[in-house]
N, C-alpha and C positions, 0 to 999 in steps of 0.2 A: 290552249287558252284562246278566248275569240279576241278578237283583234280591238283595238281602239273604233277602229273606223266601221267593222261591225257594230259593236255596242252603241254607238251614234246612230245608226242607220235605223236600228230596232227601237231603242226611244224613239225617235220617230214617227216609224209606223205605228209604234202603242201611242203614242201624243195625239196621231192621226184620226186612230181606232174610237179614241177617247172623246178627241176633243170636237171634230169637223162640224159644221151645221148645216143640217138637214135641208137640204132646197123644198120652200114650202109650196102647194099650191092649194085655192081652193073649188077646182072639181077635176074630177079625172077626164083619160078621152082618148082617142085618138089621132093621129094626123101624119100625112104623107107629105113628102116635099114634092119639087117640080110645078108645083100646081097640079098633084092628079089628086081628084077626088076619090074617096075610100071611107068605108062603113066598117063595121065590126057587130058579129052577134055573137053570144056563147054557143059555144059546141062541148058536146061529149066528149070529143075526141075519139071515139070508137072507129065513125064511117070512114076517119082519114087514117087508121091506127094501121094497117096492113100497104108496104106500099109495092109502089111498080118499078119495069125498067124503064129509064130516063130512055127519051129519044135519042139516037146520035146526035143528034144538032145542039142539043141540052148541055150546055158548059154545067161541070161539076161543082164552079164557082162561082154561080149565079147568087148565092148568098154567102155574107160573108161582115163581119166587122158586125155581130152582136158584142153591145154594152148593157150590162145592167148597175143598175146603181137605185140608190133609196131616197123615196119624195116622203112627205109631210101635207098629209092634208087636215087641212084644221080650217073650220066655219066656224064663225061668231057662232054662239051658244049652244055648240057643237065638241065634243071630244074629239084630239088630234086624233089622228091613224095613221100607220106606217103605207106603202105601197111602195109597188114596184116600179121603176122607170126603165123599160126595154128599148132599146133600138138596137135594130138592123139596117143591113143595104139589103135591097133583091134587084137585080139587074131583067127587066122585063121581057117578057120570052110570048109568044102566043101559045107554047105549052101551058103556059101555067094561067089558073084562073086565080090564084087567090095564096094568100098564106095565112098557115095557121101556127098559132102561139099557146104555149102548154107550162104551168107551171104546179114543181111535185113537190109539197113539201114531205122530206125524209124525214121530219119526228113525227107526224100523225099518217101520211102517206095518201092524201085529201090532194085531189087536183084540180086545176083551172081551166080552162081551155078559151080561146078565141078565137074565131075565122076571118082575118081581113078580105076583103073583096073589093076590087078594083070599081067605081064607078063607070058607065060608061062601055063602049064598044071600044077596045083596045086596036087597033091600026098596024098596020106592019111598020109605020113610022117611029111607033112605039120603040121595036122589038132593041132589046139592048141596052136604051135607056136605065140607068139608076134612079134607084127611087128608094127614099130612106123613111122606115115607118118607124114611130113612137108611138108606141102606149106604156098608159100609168095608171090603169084601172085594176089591175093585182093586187088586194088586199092582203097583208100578212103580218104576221106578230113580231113582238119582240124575241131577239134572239133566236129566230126560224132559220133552219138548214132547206134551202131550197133548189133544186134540181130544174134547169130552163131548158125547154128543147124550140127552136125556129123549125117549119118546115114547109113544104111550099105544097098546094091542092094544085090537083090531082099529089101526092106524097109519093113522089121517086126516091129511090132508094140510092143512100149516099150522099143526095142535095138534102142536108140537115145541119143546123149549129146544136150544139149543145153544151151547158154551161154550167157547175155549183155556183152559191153565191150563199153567204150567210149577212141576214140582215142584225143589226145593231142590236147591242143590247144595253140596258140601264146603265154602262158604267159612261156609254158615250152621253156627257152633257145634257144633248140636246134632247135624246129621247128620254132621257131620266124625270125630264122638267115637264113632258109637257105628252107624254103617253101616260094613258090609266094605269098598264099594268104597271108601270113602275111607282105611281105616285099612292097606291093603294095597298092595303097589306104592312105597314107600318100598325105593331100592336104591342098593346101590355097587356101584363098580366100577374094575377094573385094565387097564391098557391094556400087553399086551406087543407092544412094536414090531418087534423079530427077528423074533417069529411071526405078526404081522399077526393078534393076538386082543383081543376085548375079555372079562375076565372080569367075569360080575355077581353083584354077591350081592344078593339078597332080604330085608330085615331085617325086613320083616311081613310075613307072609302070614296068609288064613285054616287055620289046623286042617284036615286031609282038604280042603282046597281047592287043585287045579292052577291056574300061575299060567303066561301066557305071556309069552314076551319074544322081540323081535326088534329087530334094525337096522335103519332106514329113511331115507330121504333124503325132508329137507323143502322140499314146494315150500308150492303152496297144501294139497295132505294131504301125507302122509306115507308114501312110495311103498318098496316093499320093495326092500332090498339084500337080500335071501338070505331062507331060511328063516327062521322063527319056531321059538321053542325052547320045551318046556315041563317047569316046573320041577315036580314032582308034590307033591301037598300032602302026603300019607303019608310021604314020604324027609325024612330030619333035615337034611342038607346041600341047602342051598337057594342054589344056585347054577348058573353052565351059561356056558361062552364060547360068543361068538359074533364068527365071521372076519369079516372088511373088506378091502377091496383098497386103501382110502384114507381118511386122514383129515380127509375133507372137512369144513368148517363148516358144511353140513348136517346130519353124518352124525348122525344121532341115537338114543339105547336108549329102546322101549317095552316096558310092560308093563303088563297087565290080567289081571283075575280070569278065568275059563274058566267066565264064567257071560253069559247076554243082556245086552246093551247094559252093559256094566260100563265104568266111567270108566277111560279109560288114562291113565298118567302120561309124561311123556317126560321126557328128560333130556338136552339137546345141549350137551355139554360142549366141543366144538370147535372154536366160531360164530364164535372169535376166531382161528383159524386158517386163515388166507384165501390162503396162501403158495401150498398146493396148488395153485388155481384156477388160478396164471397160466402152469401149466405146457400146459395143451392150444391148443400152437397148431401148426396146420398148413399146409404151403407145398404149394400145386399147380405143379408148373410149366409145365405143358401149358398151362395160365391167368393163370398169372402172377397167380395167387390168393395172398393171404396171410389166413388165418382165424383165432379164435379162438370158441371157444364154451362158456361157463360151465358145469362139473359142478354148480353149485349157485347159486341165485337171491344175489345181489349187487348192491348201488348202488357204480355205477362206472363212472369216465371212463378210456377207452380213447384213446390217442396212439402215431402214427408220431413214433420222434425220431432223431436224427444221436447217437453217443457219440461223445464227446469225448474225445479221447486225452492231455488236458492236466491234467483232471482226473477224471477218469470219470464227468460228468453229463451226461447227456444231454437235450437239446435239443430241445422242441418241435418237429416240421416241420407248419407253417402249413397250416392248414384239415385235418385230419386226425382232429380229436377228434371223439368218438362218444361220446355217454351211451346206454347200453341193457342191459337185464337179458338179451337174448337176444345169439345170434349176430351176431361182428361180423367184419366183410370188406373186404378191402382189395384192388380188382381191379389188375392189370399196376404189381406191387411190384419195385423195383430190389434185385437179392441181393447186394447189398454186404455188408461184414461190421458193419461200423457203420448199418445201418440197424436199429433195434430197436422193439419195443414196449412204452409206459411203460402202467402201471394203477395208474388215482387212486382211492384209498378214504377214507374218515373216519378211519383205522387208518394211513393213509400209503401212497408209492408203491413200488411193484416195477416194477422193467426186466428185459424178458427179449430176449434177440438169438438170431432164431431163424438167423442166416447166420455167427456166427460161430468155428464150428468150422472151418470153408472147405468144404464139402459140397458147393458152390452156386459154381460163376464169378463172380469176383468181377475190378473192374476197376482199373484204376490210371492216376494223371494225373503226366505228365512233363515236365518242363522241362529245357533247355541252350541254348545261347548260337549262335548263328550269323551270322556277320559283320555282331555289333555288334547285333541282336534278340534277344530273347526268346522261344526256339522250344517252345509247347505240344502235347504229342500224347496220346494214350490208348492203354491195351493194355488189349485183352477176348479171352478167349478164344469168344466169339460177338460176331454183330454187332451194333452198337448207334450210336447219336448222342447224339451231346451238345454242350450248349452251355459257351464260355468267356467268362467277362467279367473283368476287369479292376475293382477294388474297392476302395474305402477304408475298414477293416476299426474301425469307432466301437468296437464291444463284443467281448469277446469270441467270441459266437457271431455276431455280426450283420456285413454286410457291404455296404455303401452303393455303388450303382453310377458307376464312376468312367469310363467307356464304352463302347465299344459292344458289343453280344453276338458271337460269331463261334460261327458252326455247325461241327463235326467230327466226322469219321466214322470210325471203327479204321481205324488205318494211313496214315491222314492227318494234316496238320498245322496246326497255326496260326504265326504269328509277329504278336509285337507289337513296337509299340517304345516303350522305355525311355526315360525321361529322367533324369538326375540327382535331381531335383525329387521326382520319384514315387519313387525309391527311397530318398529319406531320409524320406518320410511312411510311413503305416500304411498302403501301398500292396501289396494281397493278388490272386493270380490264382486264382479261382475257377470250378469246373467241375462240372458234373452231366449227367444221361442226361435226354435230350428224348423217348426214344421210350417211358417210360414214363411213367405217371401219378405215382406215388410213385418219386422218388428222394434219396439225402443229395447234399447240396450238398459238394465238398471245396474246401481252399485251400490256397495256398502263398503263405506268407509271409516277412519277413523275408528278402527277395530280394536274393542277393549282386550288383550290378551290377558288378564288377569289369571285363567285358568291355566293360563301355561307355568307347570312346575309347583301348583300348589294343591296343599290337599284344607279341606275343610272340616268342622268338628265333632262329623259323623264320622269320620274317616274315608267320604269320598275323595278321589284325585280332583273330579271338576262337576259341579253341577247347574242344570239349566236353571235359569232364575226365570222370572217372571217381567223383567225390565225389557221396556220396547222403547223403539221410536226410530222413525226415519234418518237414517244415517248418511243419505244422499247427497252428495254437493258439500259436504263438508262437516253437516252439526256435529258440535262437540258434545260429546257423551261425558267428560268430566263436568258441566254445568250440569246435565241432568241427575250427574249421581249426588252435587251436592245440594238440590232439592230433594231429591229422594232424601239423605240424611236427615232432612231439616224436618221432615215432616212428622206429624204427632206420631206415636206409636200406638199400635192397634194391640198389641198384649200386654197387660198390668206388670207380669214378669217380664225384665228388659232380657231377662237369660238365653230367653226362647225366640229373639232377636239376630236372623242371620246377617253378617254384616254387610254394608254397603259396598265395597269393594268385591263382594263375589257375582256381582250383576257381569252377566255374559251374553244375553240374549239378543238380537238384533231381528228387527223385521222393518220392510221398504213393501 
């Protein structure tokens, strides 16, 4: 745990970072103390870039105590600018003609360079003297990572300072108030959804200063969706749409000034709109692939689940969950219409069912009665296997196995047999596809045994009726039968009238 007197120390320096005010001037320049006179021109920096070996006589320490620190230049009718304020000591040698000054910045990798030079014929009265040089003609931006090297002409090797230094950025006061890039880039904006535009308005800009803006999608940067637009700083209307295909919680509006390294501002107003995301998902069926892949980075658990038709929530299917910011895959998936995918966020979950428009073969589990069993079968329009078990159905969605598994292939059958016993408990016939990896489990429940132990007055023990309906999650098939009874009769003779109670048939 950090200390009291840490946590004080570090307020501080953020109070520091934040608050300090910028030493202004208005022109940059040079200047040497002692009284020695000294000039400065740009250089390459190349011809000194290779160096030598220092004479013996050449102290190693001949330079020494570089400061950098950050000025403010601002003219009347003038925009402020950040620069650099350098000092060194060079203690003066008749080796050395002159020093030179280099400044790198490490976000664009654009360098400075400057050559002081002594005025004058240098004296051996000179030699050893200190002499401290300031310059503050280094221009640089907001929040610039800059790299300073001193080093002295003729460039001996060894006699060099070198130094990081990051200049301020918007959150310090002073440059926030009174630098372009921070006062500019403040926008609104309208979103018309018929025409898939976003319009932005600009509320500061610089005077005669072009400003860009575009849409991007944010990963780890922020990657273009379309062209960048730019607003002209001469034109009074300061605004410009810009199209989208989607409104992702990525989607985000930048803009910056139309000048070097200028601070962008973003603005992702639709990071709470995650609804989009769970629409990309795709079915192979050559593979028996079911995929989905994020238009936009997301924390999110991804599930295969069962819907449920009793209440429309849908059901975990066991071992299926996936946390991953990338693409997620589901190999040799069952196209049922009730097989779906749920997505957990901190914001809540979405279900989406990619099978159930009916696009996709989809299969179905049958019951009816034959002398005195319980005959289960399947209809697929392809081939398939599946297993049937027999269950005692504890929870809603769960289902405890009550014996044994029985294999089935389209077109083929099973038959159980029934007891009394098991059709007065929560006794559930349950069915799924063995030949894939992913499948929904179905049931049929609430099992009319009627046909158990009675004979009808043909003289069959049991026969299949014609009474359907999903038996899933619970419906009660005594409501259905007392509509069936209710309703007109279709033969003149009521004789020819089998009765309502011998309905046995079940399809899901």
């Amino acid at each position: 745990m950090i200390s009291i007197h840490v946590q004080i120390l570090l307020i501080i320096l953020f109070w520091h970072s934040d608050c300090h005010i910028i030493p202004r001037i208005e022109e940059c320049g040079l200047s040497c103390s002692q009284g020695i006179h000294c000039k400065s021109k740009p250089s390459s920096g190349i011809f000194n870039s290779f160096c030598h070996d220092a004479p013996a006589s050449l102290s190693s320490v001949i330079l020494k105590s570089m400061k950098i620190s950050t000025v403010m230049k601002c003219v009347q009718g003038s925009p402020c600018s950040l620069h650099l304020n350098i000092k060194g000591t060079l203690s003066l040698d008749e080796n050395i003609r002159g020093l030179e000054i280099c400044t790198l910045s490490l976000d664009t990798q654009q360098s400075q360079c400057i050559n002081v030079r002594f005025a004058g014929k240098k004296s051996k009265m000179l030699n050893g003297k200190k002499v401290q040089i300031q310059t503050n003609c280094f221009e640089v931006n907001v929040a610039q990572h800059i790299y300073v090297t001193m080093k002295t002409v003729p460039n001996y090797c060894e006699v060099k300072l070198r130094q990081e230094y990051y200049v301020e950025d918007c959150r310090n006061s002073d440059v926030g108030k009174y630098i372009p890039a921070c006062l500019a880039g403040k926008f609104e904006f309208n979103v018309d959804r018929a025409r898939k535009i976003i319009l932005v308005n600009v509320s500061s800009s610089l005077r005669d200063q072009d400003y860009y803006v575009r849409l991007c999608h944010k990963w780890f940067t922020c990657e273009d969706a379309g062209a960048f637009s730019v607003i002209k700083g001469k034109e009074s209307l300061k605004s410009v749409s810009l199209k989208y295909s989607q409104l992702l919680p990525c989607l985000c509006i930048e803009g910056w000034l139309a000048i070097p390294d200028a601070r962008r501002t973003q603005l992702c107003p639709f990071k709470n709109d995650t609804k989009m995301l769970w629409d990309n998902i795709v079915y192979n069926p050559l593979t028996q692939t079911l995929a989905w892949e994020p238009a936009c980075p997301v924390l999110v658990v991804v599930n295969l689940c069962r819907l449920m038709k009793s209440n429309n929530h849908c059901e975990d299917i066991q071992n299926t969950s996936k946390r991953s910011p990338e693409k997620v895959k589901y190999s040799r998936v069952d196209t049922h219409p009730r097989l779906c995918m749920k997505f957990t966020t901190n914001q809540g979950a979405w279900v989406k069912c990619p099978f159930a428009q009916g696009e996709f073969p989809a299969w179905k589990m049958r019951t009816d009665a034959v002398e005195g069993k319980l005959r289960v079968f399947f209809t697929s329009q392809t081939k398939a296997q599946f297993s049937v078990l027999v269950c005692n159905r504890t929870q809603l969605a769960s289902c405890e196995s009550a014996g044994m598994h029985h294999s089935v292939s389209v077109g083929d059958s099973v038959s159980i047999t029934m007891s009394w016993e098991m059709c007065e408990s929560m006794i559930c016939i349950q069915g799924w596809r063995t030949d894939v990896d992913y499948s929904v489990p179905l049931q049929i429940c609430d099992i009319n045994c009627a046909f158990l132990g009675r004979t009808y007055g043909d003289g069959n023990s049991a026969k299949a009726m014609t009474h359907r309906g999903n038996l899933e999650e619970g419906n009660n098939l005594e409501l259905q039968k007392e509509q069936r009874c209710s309703e007109k009769p279709l033969f003149k003779d009521r004789k020819k009238m089998q009765p309502c109670r011998s309905s046995a048939s079940h399809v899901i």
